[in-house]
C-alpha positions as CSV (number, residue, x, y, z in Angstrom):
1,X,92.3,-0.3,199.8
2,X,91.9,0.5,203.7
3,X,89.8,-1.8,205.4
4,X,87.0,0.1,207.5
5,X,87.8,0.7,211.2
6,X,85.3,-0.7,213.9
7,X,83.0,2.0,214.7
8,X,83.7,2.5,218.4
9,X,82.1,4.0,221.5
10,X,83.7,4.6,224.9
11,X,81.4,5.1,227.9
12,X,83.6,6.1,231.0
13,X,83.0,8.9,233.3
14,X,87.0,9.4,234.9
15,X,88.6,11.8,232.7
16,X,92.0,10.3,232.8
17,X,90.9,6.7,231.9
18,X,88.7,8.3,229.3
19,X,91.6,10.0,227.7
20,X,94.0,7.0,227.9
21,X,91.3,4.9,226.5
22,X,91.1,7.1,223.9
23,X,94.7,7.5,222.7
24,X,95.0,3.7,222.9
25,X,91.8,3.4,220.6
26,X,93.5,5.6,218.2
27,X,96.7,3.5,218.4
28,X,95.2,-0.4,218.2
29,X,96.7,-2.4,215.6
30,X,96.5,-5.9,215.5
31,X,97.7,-8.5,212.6
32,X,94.4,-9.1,210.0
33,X,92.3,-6.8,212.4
34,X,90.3,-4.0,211.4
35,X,91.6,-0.9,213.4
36,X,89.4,1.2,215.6
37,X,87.6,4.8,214.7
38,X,86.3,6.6,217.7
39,X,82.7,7.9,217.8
40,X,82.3,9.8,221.0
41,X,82.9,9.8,224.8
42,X,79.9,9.4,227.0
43,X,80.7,10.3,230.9
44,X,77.5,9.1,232.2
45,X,75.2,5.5,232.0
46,X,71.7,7.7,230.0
47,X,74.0,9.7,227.8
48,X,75.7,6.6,227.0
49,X,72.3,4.6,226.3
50,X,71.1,7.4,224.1
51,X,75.0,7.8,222.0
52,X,74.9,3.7,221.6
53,X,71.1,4.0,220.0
54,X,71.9,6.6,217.6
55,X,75.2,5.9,216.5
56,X,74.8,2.2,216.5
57,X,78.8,1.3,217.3
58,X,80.0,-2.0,216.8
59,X,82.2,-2.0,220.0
60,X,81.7,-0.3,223.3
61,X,84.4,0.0,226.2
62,X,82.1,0.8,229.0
63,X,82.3,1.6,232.7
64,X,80.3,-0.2,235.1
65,X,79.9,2.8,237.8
66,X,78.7,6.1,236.1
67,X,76.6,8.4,237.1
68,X,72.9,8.1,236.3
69,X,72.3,4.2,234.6
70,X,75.1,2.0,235.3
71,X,77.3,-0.4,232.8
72,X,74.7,-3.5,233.8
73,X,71.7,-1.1,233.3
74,X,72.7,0.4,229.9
75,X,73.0,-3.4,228.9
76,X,69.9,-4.2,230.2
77,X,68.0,-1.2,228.4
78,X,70.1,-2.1,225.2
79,X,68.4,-5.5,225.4
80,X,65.1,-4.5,225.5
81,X,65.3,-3.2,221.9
82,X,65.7,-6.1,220.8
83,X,68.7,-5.3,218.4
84,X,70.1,-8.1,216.5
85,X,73.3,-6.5,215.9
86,X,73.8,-5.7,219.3
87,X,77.5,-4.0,220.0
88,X,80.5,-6.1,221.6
89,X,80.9,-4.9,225.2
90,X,83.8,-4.6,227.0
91,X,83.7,-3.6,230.5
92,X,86.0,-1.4,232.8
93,X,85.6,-1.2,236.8
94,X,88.1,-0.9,239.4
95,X,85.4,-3.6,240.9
96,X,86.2,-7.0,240.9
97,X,83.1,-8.4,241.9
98,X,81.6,-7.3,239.0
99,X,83.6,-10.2,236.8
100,X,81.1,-12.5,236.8
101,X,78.2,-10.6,235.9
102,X,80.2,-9.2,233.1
103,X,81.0,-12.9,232.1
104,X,77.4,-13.9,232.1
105,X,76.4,-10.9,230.2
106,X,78.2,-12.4,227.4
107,X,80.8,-9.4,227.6
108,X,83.3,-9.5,224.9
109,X,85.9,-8.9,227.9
110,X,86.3,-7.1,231.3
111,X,89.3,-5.0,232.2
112,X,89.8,-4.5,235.6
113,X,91.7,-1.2,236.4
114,X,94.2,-0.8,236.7
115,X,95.2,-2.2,233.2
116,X,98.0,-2.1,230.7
117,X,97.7,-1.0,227.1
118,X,99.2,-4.8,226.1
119,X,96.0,-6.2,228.1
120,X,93.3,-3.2,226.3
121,X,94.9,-4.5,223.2
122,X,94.6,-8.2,223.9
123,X,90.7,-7.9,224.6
124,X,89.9,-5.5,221.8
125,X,91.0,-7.9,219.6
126,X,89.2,-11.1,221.4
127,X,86.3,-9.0,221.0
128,X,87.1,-8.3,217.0
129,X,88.3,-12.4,216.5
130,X,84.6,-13.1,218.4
131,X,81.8,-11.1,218.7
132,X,82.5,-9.1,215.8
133,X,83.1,-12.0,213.6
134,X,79.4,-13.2,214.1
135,X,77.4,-9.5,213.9
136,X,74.1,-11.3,213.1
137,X,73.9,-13.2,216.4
138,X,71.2,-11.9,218.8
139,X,71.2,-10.0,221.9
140,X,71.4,-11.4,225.1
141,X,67.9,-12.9,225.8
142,X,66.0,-10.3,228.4
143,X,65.3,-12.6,231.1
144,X,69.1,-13.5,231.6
145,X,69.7,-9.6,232.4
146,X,66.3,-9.1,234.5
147,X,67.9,-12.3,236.7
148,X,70.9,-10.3,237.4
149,X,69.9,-8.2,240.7
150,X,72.1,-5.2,241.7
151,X,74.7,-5.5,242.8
152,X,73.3,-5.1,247.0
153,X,70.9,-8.6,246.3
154,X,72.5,-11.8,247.4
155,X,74.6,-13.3,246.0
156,X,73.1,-16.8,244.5
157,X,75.1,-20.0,243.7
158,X,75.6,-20.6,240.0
159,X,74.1,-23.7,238.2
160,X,76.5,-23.2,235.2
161,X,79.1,-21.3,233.3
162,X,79.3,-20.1,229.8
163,X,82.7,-21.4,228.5
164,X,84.5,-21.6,224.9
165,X,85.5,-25.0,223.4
166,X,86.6,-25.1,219.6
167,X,85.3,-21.9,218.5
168,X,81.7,-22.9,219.9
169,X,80.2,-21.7,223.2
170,X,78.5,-23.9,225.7
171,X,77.2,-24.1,229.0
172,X,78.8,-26.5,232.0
173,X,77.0,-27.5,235.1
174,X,79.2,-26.4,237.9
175,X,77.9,-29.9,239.0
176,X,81.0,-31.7,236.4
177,X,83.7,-28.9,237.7
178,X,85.7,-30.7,239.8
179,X,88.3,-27.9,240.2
180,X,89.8,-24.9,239.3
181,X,92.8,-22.8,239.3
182,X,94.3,-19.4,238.3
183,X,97.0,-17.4,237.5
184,X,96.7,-13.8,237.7
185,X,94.5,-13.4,234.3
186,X,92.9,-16.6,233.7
187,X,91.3,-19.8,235.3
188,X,92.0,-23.3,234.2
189,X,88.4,-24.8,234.8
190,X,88.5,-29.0,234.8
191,X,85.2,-30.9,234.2
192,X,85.4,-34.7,233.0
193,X,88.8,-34.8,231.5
194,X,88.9,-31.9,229.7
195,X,90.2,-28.2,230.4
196,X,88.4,-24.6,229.7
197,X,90.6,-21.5,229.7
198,X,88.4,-18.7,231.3
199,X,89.3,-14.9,231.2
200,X,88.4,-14.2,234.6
201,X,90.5,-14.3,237.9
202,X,89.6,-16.9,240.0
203,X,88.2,-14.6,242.8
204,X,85.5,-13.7,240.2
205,X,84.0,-17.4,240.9
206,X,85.2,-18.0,244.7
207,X,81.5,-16.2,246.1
208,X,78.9,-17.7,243.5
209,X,80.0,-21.4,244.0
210,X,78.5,-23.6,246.0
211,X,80.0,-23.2,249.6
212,X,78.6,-26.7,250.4
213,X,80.3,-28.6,247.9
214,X,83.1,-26.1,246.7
215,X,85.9,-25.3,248.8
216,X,88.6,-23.0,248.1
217,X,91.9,-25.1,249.2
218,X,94.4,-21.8,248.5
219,X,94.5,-18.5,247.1
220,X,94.8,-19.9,243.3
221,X,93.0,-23.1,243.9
222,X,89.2,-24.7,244.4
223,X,88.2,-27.6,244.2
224,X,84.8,-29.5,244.3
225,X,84.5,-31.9,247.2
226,X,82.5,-34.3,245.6
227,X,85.3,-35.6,243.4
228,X,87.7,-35.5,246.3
229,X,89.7,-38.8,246.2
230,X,91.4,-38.3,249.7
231,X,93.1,-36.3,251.9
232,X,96.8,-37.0,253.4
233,X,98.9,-35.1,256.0
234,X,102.2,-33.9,254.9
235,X,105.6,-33.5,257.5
236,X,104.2,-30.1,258.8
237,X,100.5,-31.3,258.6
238,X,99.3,-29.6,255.6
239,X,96.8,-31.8,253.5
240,X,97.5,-33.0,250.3
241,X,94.2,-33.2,248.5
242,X,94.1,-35.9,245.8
243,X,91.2,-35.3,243.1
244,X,89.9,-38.5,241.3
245,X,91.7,-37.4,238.1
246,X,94.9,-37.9,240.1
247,X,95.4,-34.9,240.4
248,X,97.1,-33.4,244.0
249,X,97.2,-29.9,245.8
250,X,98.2,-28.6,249.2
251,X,95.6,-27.0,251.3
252,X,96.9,-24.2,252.9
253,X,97.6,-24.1,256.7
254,X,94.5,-22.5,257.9
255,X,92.2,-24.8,255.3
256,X,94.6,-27.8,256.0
257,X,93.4,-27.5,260.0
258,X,89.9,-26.5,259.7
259,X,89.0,-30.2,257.5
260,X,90.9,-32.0,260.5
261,X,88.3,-30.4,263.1
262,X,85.5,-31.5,260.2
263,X,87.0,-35.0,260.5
264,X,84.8,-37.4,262.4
């Protein structure tokens, strides 16, 4: 007996990344995952809205720029109905600084575009192994979306970040982070000894974090100043930052010379 396919939605208002989306739906297999059975295309934020309210997909692969409500708004409207089956969201933009606010949304994922089939197929079935798997778990609370200002507000420092550890989901004060570092998909996030996998670029974090405290050391590394252990010249005067874990990175030129001007 076939299993049943995911009831999906895609909300994207570029026809070519509408189409592409759409073949690749129609092609997802995973091992032990349910495939995929598209519903409709919205190309615009209120037809979206009114397509996820009457169809009631399971999984939405939404823009975050559309004409009329955007990605951030239809979530937010979504929210207010107080749904407790709400659908996993995952979130396309070409936008980078968008990552965050995705993250803190609770989104399933967040392609940016460009992106590969092998990385559609990779969050599709996060969001199935995830979000899906617990369909009686609540919406996003209201007030977390009404604190999320568009995208023209400042930007404000964040307290803490939502990570996974173990299957379970938990917030960390950006107060234990005592560094991070990326590749070109993830961040490594270390906090007292242990290690959280992110999947979000580090650039998504390098404007919300404290600028008094975090400092951003080279183009795949911060770190947190408050658990600096020291700071040593190299042959060609670089610093080599040594964290209190033990832990040691090179601060590029340019940072390298502006903590020697700090240096009393």
């Amino acid at each position: 007996m076939n299993q049943p396919r995911i009831r999906t939605l895609i909300a994207e208002d570029e026809p070519l990344a509408s189409e592409s989306l759409a073949e690749w739906v129609a092609q997802f297999s995973a091992p032990g995952l349910h495939g995929l059975e598209l519903l409709t295309i919205c190309a615009d934020g209120d037809s979206a809205l009114a397509q996820i309210r009457a169809l009631k997909p399971e999984l939405v692969l939404m823009d975050i720029h559309m004409p009329g409500l955007t990605g951030l708004q239809v979530l937010r409207e979504l929210a207010r109905d107080g749904s407790t089956s709400p659908p996993a969201v995952i979130f396309t933009t070409a936008y980078d600084e968008h990552a965050l606010t995705a993250f803190e949304l609770h989104a399933a994922d967040y392609l940016l575009k460009p992106f590969s089939q092998e990385r559609f197929n990779e969050a599709v079935a996060h969001a199935l192994q995830t979000q899906l798997a617990q369909p009686d778990q609540p919406s996003q609370p209201l007030q977390a979306l009404e604190a999320i200002e568009e995208e023209a507000a400042p930007v404000q420092a964040l307290s803490r970040i939502l990570v996974r550890d173990q299957g379970k989901i938990f917030p960390l004060s950006t107060d234990d982070i005592e560094y991070l570092r990326s590749d070109t998909k993830y961040t490594a996030i270390n906090s007292r000894g242990k290690q959280f996998m992110v999947r979000l670029p580090i650039a998504a974090f390098e404007q919300r974090l404290d600028p008094t405290r975090f400092l951003k050391l080279q183009r795949s590394c911060i770190v947190n100043m408050d658990f600096v252990e020291s700071m040593t010249p190299d042959d060609t005067s670089q610093l080599i930052v040594k964290m209190r874990d033990g832990t040691k990175f090179t601060a590029s030129r340019e940072v390298s010379k502006m903590l020697r001007g700090q240096a009393i």
